[in-house]
C-alpha positions in Angstrom: 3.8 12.5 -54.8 3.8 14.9 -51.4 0.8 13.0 -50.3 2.4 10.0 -51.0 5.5 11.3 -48.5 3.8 12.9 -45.7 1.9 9.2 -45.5 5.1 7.5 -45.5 6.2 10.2 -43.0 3.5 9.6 -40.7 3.7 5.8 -40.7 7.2 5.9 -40.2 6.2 8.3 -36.8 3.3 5.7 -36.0 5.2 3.1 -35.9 7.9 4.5 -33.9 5.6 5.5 -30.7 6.1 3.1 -27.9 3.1 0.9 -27.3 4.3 -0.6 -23.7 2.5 0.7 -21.1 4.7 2.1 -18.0 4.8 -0.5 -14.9 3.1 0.8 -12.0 5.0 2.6 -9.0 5.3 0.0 -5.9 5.4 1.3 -2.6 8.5 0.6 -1.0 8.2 -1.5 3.0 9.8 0.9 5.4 12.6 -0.9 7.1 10.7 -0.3 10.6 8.2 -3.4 11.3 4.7 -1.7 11.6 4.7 -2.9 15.1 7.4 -0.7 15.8 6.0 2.3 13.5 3.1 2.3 15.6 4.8 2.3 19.1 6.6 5.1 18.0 3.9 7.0 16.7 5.4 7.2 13.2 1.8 7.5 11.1 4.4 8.0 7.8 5.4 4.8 8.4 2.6 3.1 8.9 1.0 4.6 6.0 4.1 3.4 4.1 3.6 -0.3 5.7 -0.5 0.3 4.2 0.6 1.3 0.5 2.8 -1.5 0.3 0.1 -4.0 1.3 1.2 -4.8 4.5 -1.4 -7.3 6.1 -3.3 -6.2 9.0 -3.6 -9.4 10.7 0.1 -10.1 11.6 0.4 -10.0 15.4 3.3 -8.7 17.8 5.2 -11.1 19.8 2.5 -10.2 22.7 -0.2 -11.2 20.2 -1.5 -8.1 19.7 -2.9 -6.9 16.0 -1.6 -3.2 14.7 -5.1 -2.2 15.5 -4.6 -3.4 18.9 -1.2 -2.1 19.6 -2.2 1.5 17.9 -5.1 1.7 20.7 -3.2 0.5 23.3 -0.3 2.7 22.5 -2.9 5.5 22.6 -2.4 6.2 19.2 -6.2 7.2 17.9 -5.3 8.7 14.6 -3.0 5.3 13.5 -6.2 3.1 15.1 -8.5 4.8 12.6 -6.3 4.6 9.7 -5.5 0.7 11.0 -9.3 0.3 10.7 -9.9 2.0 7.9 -8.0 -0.4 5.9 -8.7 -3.3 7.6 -7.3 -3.6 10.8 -8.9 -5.8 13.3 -8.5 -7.0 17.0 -7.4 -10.7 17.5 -10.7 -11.4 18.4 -12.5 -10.4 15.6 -10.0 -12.7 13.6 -11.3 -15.7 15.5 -14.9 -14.3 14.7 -16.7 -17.1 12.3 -16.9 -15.3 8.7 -20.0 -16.3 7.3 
């Protein structure tokens, strides 16, 4: 019989565990464009814009790519993270991709 309960017992605790899994954290879009992130040198920012999957390819009103606004900005360390995740020049987007 105290078999009998402690199986009952541990069913019971079985069953109760939750089986949903948790939902994965998002990352948040600063309210600063990227554009602006990078002009101002704000590499938080822009490594906010990068979690939250901010493309790489939009460009500025002057046409210019983050990547290209980061280098011209003199910003070398925002450039490298730009190009480590992606970031390319305006011409490289025309580039053919084979």
């Amino acid at each position: 019989m105290k078999y009998v309960l402690i199986t009952i017992a541990s069913l019971v605790l079985v069953g109760c565990a939750s089986t949903q899994q948790p939902k994965p954290m998002t990352a948040k879009t600063p309210e600063i464009s990227i554009h602006d992130a990078i002009g101002k040198g704000n590499s938080e920012a822009v490594k906010q814009h990068l979690a939250a999957g901010t493309k790489m390819d939009v460009k500025h009103d002057d046409g210019w790519t983050p990547l290209q606004l980061a280098a011209g900005e003199g910003q070398k360390e925002i450039a490298e993270l730009l190009r480590k995740h992606g970031g390319k020049t305006s011409e490289e987007l025309k580039a053919p991709r084979y």
